[in-house]
N, C-alpha and C positions, 0 to 999 in steps of 0.2 A: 731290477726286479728283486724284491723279496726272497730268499733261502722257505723253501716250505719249511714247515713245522710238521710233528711226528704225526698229527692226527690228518694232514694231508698226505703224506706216505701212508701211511697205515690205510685210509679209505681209495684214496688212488690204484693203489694197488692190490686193493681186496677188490674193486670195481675192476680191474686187468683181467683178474683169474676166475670171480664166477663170470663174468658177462662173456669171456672166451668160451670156456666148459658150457654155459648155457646155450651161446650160438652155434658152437657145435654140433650138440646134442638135438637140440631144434631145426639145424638144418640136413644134419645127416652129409653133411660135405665128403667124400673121400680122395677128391682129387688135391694135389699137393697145392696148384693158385688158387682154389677156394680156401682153401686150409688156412693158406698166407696172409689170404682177403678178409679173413674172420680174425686173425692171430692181430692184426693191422687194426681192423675198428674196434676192438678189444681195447688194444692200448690208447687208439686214439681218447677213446669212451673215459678210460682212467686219467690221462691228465685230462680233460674235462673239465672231470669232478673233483681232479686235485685243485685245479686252477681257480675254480670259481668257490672255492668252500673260503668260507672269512678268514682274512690272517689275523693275527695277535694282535690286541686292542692293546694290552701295557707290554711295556718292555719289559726284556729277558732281565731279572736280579743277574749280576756277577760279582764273584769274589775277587776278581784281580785288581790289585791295585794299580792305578795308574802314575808312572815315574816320574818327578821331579820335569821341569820344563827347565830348569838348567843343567848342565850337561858338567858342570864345574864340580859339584860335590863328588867328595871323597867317598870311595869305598868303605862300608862296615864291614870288619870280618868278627863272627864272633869269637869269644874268645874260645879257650882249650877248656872242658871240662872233663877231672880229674874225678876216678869218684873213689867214693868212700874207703879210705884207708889204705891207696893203693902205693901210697907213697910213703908208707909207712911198716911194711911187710918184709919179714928179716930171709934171705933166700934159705935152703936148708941144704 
């Protein structure tokens, strides 16, 4: 399965918190298992609507470049940069 994408968190879990607060408030529950029983189809309700909303049609751009398939090449280091004039400075 697929990693959601932010606009499936973001709706999933705006879908969690009114549709809890709305069943709530619409049922007037105050015993602790209905509470549970509404807290539960809340979330259920959120993936849901994460689940079924469309994933990504093009893939993700990345910056990382991917390394060499030989394992042989040597290490670059670069080299030391000195800067301006610093090798050059009389102590006092």
């Amino acid at each position: 399965m697929q990693r959601p994408n932010a606009a499936q968190l973001a709706y999933g879990s705006a879908t969690v918190a009114f549709a809890t607060v709305a069943l709530l408030l619409l049922s007037r529950v105050t015993t602790t298992l209905g509470i549970a029983v509404i807290c539960a189809a809340g979330l259920l309700l959120g993936i849901l609507v994460a689940a079924t909303m469309p994933a990504r049609t093009r893939p993700v751009k990345s910056t990382a470049t991917v390394p060499p398939a030989s394992g042989n090449e040597p290490i670059r280091v670069p080299a030391a940069r000195v800067g301006a004039g610093a090798d050059t400075r009389i102590g006092s």
